[in-house]
TIKOLMI-405133 format. One record per residue (C-alpha): residue number from 1; y, x, z. Coordinates in nm, 4 decimals. Example, Ala and Ser with C-alpha at 12.3 -4.5 7.8 and 13.67 -1.06 7.14 Angstrom:
2
+-----+----------+----------+----------+
: num :        Y :        X :        Z :
+-----+----------+----------+----------+
:   1 :  -0.4500 :   1.2300 :   0.7800 :
:   2 :  -0.1060 :   1.3670 :   0.7140 :
+-----+----------+----------+----------+
//
This chain:
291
+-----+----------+----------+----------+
: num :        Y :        X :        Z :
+-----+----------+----------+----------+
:   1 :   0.5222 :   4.9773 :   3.0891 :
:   2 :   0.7442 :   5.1471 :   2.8394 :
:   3 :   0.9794 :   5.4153 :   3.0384 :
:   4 :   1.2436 :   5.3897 :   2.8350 :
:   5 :   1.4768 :   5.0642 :   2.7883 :
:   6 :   1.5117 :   4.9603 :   2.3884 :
:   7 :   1.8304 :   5.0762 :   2.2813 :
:   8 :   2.1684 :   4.8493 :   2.2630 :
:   9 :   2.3679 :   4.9393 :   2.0014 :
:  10 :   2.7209 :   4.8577 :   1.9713 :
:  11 :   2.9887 :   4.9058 :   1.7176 :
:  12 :   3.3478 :   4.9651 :   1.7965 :
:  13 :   3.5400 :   4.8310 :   1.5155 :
:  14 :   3.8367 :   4.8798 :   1.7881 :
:  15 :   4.1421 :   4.7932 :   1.5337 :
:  16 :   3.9425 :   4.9647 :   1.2211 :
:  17 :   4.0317 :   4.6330 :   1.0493 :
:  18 :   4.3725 :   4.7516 :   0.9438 :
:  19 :   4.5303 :   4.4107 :   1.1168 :
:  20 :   4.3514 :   4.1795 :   0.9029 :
:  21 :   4.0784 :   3.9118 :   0.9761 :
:  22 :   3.8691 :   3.9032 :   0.6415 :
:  23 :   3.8018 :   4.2849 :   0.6823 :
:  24 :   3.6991 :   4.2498 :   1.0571 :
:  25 :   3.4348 :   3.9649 :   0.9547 :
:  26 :   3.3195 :   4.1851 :   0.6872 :
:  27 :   3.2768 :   4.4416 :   0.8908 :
:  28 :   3.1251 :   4.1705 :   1.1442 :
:  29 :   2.8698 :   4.0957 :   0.8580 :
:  30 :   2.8008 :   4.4521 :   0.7222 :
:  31 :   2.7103 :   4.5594 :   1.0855 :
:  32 :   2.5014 :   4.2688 :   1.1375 :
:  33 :   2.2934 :   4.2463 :   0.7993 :
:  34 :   2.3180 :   4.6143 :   0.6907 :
:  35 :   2.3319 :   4.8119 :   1.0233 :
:  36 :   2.1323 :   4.6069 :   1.2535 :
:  37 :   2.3209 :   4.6605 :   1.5744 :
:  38 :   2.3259 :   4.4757 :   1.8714 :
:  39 :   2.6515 :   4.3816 :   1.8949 :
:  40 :   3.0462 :   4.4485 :   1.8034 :
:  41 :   3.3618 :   4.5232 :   1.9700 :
:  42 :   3.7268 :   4.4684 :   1.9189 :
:  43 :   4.0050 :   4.6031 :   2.1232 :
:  44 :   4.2728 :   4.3429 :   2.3362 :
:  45 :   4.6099 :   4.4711 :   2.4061 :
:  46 :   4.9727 :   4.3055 :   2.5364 :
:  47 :   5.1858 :   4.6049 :   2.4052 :
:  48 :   5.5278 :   4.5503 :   2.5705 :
:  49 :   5.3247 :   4.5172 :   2.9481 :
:  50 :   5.1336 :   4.8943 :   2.8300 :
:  51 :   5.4476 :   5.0572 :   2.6800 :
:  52 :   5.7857 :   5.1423 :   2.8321 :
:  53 :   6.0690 :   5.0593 :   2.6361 :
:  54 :   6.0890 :   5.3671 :   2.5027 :
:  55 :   5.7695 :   5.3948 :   2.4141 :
:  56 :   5.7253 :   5.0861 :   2.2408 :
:  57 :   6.0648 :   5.1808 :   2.0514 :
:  58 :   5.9700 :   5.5652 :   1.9790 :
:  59 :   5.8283 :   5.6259 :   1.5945 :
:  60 :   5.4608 :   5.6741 :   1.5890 :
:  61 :   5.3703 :   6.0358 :   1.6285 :
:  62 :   5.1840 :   6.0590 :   1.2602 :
:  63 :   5.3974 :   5.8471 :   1.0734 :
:  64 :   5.0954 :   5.8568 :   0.7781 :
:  65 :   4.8937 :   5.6214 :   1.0244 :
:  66 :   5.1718 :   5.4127 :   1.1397 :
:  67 :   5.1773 :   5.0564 :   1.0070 :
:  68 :   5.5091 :   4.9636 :   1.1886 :
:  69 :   5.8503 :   5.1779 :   1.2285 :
:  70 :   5.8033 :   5.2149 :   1.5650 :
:  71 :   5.5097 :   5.2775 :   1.8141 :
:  72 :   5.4909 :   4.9384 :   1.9588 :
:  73 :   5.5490 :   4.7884 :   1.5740 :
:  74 :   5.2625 :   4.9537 :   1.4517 :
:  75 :   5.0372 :   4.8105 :   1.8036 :
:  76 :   5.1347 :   4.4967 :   1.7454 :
:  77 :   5.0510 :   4.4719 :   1.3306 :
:  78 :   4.6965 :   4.5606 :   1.4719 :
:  79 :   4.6913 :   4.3014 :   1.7257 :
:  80 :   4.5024 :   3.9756 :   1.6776 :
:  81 :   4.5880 :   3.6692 :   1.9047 :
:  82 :   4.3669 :   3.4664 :   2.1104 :
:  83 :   4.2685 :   3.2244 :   1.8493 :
:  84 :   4.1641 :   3.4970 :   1.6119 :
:  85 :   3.9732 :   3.6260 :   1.8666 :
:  86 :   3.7985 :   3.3126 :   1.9246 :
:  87 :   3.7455 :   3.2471 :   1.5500 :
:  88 :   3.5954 :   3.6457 :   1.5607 :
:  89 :   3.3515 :   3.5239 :   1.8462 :
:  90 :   3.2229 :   3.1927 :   1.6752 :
:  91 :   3.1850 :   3.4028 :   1.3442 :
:  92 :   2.9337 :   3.6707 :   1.5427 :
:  93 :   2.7861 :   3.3539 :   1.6665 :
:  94 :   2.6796 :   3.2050 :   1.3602 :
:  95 :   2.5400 :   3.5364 :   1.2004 :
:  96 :   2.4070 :   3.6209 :   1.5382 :
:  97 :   2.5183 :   3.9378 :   1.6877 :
:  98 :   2.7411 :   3.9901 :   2.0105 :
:  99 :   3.1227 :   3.9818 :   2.0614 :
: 100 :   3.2789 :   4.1745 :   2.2483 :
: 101 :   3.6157 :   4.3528 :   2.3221 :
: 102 :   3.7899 :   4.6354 :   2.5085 :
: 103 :   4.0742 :   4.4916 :   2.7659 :
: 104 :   4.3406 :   4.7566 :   2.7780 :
: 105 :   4.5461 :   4.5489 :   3.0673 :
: 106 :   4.5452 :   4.2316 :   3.2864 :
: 107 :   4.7023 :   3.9958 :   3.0223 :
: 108 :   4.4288 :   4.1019 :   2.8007 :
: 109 :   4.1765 :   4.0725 :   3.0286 :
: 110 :   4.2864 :   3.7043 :   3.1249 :
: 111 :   4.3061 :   3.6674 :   2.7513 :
: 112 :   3.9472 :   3.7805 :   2.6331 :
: 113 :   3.7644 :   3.6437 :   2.9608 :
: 114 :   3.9017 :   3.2827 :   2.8934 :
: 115 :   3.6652 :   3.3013 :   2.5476 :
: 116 :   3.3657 :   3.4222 :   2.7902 :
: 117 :   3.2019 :   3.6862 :   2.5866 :
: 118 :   2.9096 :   3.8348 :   2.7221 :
: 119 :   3.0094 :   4.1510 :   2.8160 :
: 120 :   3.4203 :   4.2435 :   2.8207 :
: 121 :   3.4856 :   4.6516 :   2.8176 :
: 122 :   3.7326 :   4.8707 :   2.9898 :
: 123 :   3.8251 :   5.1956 :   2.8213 :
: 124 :   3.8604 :   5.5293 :   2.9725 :
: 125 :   4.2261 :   5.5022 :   2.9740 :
: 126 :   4.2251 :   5.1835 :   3.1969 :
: 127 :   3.9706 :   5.2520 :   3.4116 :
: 128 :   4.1647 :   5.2966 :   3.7294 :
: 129 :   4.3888 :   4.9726 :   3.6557 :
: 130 :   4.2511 :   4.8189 :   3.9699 :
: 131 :   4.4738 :   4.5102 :   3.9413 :
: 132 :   4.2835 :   4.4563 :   3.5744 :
: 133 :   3.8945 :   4.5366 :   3.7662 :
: 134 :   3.9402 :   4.3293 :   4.0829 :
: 135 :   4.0530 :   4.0166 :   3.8596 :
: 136 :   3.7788 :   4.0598 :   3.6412 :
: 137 :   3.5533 :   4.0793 :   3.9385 :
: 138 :   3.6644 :   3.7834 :   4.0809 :
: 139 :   3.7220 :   3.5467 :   3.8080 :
: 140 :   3.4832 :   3.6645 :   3.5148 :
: 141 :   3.0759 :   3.6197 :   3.5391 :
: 142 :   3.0290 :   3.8696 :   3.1862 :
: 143 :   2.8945 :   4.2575 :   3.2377 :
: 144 :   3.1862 :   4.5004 :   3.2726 :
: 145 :   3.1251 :   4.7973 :   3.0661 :
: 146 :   3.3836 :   5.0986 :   3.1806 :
: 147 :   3.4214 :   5.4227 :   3.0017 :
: 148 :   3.4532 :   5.7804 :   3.2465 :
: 149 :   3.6383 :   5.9874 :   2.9699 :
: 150 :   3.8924 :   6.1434 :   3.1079 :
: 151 :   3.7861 :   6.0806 :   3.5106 :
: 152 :   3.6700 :   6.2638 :   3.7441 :
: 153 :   3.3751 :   6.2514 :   3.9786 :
: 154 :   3.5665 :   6.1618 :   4.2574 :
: 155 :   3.7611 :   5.8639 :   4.0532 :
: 156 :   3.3610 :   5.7515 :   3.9190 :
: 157 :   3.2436 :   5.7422 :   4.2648 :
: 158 :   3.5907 :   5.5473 :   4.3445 :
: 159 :   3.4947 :   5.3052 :   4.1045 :
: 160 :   3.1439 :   5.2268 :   4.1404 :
: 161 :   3.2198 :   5.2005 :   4.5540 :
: 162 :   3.4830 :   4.9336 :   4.4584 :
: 163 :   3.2272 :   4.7352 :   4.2354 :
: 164 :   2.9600 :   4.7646 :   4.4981 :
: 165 :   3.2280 :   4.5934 :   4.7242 :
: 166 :   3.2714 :   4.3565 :   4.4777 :
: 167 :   2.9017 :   4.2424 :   4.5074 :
: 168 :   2.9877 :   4.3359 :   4.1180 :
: 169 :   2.7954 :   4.6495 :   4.0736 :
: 170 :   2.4593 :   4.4791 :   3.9403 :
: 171 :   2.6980 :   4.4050 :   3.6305 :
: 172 :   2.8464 :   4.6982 :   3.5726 :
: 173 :   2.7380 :   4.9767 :   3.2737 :
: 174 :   2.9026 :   5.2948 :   3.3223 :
: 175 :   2.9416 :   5.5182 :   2.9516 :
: 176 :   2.9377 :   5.8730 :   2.9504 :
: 177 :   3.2206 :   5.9898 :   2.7478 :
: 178 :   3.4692 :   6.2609 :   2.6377 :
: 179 :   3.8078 :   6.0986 :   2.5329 :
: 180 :   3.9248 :   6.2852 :   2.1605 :
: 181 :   3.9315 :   6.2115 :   1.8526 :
: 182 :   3.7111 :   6.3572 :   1.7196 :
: 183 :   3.5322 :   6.5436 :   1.9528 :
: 184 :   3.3422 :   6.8961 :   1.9306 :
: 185 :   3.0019 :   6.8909 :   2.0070 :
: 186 :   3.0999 :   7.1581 :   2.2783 :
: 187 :   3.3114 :   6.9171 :   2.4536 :
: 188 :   3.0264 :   6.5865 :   2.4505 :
: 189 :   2.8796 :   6.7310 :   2.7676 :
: 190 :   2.5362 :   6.5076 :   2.7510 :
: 191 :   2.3820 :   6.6403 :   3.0469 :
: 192 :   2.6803 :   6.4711 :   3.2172 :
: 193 :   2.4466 :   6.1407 :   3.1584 :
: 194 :   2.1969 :   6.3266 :   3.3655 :
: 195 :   2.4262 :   6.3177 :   3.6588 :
: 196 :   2.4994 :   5.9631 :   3.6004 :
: 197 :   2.2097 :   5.8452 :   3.6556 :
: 198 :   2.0645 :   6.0606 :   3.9189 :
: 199 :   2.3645 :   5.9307 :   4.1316 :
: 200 :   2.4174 :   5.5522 :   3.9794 :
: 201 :   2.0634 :   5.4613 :   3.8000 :
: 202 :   1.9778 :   5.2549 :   4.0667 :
: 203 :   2.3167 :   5.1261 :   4.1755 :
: 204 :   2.4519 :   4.9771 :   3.8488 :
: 205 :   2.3054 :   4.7665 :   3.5312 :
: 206 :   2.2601 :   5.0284 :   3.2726 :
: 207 :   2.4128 :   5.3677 :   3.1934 :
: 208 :   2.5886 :   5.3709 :   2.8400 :
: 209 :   2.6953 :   5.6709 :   2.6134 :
: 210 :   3.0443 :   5.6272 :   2.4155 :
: 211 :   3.0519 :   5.8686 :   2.1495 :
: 212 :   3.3859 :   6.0432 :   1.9405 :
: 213 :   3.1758 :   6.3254 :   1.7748 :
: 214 :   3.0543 :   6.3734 :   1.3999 :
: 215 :   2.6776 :   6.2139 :   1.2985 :
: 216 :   2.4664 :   6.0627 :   1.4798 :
: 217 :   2.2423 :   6.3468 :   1.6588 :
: 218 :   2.3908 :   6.3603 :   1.9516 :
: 219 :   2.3962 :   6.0007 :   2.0189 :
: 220 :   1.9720 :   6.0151 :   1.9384 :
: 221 :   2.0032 :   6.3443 :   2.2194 :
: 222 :   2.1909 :   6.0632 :   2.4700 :
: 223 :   1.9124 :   5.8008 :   2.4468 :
: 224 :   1.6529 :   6.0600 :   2.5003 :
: 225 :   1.8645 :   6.1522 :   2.8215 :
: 226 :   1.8630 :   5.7514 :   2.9157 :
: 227 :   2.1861 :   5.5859 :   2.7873 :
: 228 :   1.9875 :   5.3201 :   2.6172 :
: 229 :   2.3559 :   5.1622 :   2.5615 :
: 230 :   2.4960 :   5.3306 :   2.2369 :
: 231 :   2.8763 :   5.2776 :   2.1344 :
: 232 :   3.0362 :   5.4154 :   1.7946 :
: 233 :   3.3405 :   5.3457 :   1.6263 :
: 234 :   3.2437 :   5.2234 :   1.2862 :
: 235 :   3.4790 :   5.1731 :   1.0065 :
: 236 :   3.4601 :   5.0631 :   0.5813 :
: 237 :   3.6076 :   5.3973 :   0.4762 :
: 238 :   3.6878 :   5.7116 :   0.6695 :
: 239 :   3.9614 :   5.7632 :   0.4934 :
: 240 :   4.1889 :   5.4348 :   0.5710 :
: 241 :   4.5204 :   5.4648 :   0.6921 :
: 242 :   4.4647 :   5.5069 :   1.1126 :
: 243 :   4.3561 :   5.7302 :   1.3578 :
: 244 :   4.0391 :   5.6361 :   1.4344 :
: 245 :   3.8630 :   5.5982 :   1.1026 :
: 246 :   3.7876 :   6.0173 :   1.0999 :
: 247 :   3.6034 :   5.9291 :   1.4064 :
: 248 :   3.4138 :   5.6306 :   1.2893 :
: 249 :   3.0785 :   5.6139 :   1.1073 :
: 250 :   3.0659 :   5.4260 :   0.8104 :
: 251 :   2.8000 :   5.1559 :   0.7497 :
: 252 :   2.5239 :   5.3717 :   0.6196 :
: 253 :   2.5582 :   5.6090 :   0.9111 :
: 254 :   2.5628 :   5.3308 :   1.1500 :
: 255 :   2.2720 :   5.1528 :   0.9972 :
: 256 :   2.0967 :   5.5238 :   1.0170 :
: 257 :   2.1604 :   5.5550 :   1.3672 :
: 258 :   2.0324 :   5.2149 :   1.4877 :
: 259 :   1.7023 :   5.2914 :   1.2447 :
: 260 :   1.6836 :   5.6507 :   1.4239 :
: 261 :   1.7501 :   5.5247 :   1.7892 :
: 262 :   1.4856 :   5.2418 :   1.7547 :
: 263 :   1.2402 :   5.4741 :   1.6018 :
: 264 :   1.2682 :   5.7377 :   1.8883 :
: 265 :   1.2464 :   5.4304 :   2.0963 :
: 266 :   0.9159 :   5.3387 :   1.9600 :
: 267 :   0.7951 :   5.7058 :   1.9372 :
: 268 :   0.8797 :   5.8090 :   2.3384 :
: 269 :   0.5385 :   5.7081 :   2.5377 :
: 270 :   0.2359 :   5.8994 :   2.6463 :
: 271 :  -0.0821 :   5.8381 :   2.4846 :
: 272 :  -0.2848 :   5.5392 :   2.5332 :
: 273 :  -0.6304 :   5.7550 :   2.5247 :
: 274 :  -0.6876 :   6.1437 :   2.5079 :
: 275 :  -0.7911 :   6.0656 :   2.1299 :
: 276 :  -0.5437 :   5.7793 :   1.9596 :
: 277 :  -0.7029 :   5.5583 :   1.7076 :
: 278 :  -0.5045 :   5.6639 :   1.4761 :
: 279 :  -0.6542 :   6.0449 :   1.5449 :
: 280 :  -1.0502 :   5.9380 :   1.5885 :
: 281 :  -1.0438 :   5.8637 :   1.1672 :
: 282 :  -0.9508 :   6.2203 :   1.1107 :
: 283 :  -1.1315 :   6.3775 :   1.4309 :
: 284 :  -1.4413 :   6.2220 :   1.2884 :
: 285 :  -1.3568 :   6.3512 :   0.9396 :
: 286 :  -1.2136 :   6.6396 :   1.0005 :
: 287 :  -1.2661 :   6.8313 :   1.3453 :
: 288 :  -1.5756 :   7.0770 :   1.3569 :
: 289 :  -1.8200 :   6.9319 :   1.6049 :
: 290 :  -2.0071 :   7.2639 :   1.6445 :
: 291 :  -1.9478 :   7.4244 :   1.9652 :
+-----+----------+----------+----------+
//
C-alpha cells in the first residue's frame, strides 16, 4: 500500500477575478484543462456584518488596488451573489473539477452551504468565529477545511476539541499556514506540518498546506512532509490591479506544480525487489559479475 495519499490540489482564485464572472470561468477552465488541479475556490463574504462602519467607510489602504472609494466599496465590487455562485458551481460541474469557497462569516456560510459544495473553507482569519463553525457543524454534511495562520497551539487544540465534540472531526482538514502576503520562505515554517500531524493525523480527515510564498518548492517540501492537500492562490496575470495577484501563481506555475506534486507522488515508495526491472536490463548489461 502506497504510504503516501495522492495529492489534492486546489486553486484559490479567492477574488483574483477582478469582480467579473467570464474571467472566473476562464480561470475555472484554464485550471481545469491546462493545470490539472483537483479543484477551485472562491471566497464568500457579507461586508457590512465583517466591517464596522468605519471600516466599511474608510478608503482602502493602497488606493492602486482599490476598485471602490471606500474599503467596503471596493469588497463589495468583488463580491458575487448567490446565484453567481451557483452558476460558478454548475460551470465546474460540467468541465468536471470541484467548487468550492472560503466563508468569511455566518451569512456566508448559510449562503455557500445552501449550494452544497463538497467541501466549504474557513480562513485563518475566521477560524475562531464559533457561531460560523458550530452552524456549519450542525446544518452542513460537506468537509470543513480551516486554515491555522495566525493561531496558536492552544486556539488549534481549541478547535479540533470543539469538532471532536461535534462528532465533526472525521470531516475536518486542518492547513498549515503563515498568513502574509507574500510570505518569506523563513516565515513558511513546514516542519509546523510535522507537529500537525503527530498530534491530529489520526484525529481529523487530512492535513492540508495553504501556501503565500514564491514558486512552488516549498509546496513539493509540504507533500513530502504529508499535506497531501495543496492550496495556492492562482491568478491570469501577476500584475492585475489587487493584492493578492503578487502572491498567486499563474497558470503555467500552477500546472507545474500539480505535474511536480503528482510526480513526487508516484516517485515516493520503496522498492518492489532489491533489483527493479527496470535495473536487471542494465545489471545484466552492465554490472561486472566477477567477484
Amino acid at each position: 500500500m502506497h504510504k503516501y495519499k495522492k495529492p489534492y490540489v486546489i486553486a484559490e482564485i479567492g477574488c483574483n477575478h477582478k469582480g467579473e464572472l467570464e474571467i472566473a470561468k476562464e480561470l475555472i477552465k484554464i485550471a481545469k484543462i491546462f493545470c490539472n488541479v483537483d479543484a477551485v475556490k472562491f471566497q464568500k463574504r457579507n461586508n457590512k456584518e465583517l466591517l464596522t462602519e468605519e471600516q466599511y467607510n474608510t478608503p482602502h489602504p493602497n488606493q492602486a488596488n482599490s476598485y471602490g472609494n471606500t474599503y467596503g466599496l471596493h469588497r463589495e465590487y468583488l463580491e458575487f451573489d448567490v446565484k453567481q455562485h451557483a452558476e460558478l458551481k454548475n460551470y465546474c460541474e460540467q468541465i468536471g473539477i470541484v467548487y468550492a469557497t472560503s466563508v468569511w462569516d455566518t451569512t456566508s456560510a448559510k449562503v455557500i452551504a445552501s449550494l452544497k459544495p463538497d467541501f466549504i473553507k474557513i480562513p485563518s482569519a475566521c477560524n475562531n468565529n464559533y457561531e460560523m463553525l458550530g452552524w456549519l457543524c450542525d446544518h452542513y454534511q460537506g468537509e470543513i477545511h480551516i486554515s491555522t495562520g495566525m493561531t496558536t497551539k492552544d486556539e488549534t487544540e481549541t478547535l479540533v476539541n470543539y469538532f471532536i465534540a461535534k462528532g465533526r472531526n472525521n470531516d475536518l482538514v486542518l492547513y498549515n499556514c503563515t498568513s502574509g502576503y507574500p510570505v518569506p520562505f523563513e516565515d513558511v515554517c513546514l516542519l509546523e506540518i510535522n507537529l500537525l500531524l503527530a498530534k491530529y493525523g489520526d484525529k481529523v480527515k487530512h492535513i492540508g498546506f495553504s501556501g503565500h510564498h514564491l514558486g512552488i518548492a516549498v509546496d513539493i517540501a509540504a507533500y513530502t512532509l504529508g499535506a497531501n492537500i495543496i492550496e495556492r492562490h492562482y491568478t491570469l496575470d501577476r500584475t492585475w490591479k489587487g493584492t493578492d495577484h503578487a502572491a498567486s501563481l499563474e497558470p503555467m506555475g500552477l500546472r507545474k506544480l500539480s505535474r511536480d506534486l503528482h510526480a513526487v507522488h508516484a516517485a515516493l515508495s520503496f522498492k518492489a525487489t532489491d533489483i527493479l526491472p527496470i535495473e536487471q536490463v542494465q545489471r545484466d548489461k552492465l554490472k561486472n559479475k566477477k567477484i
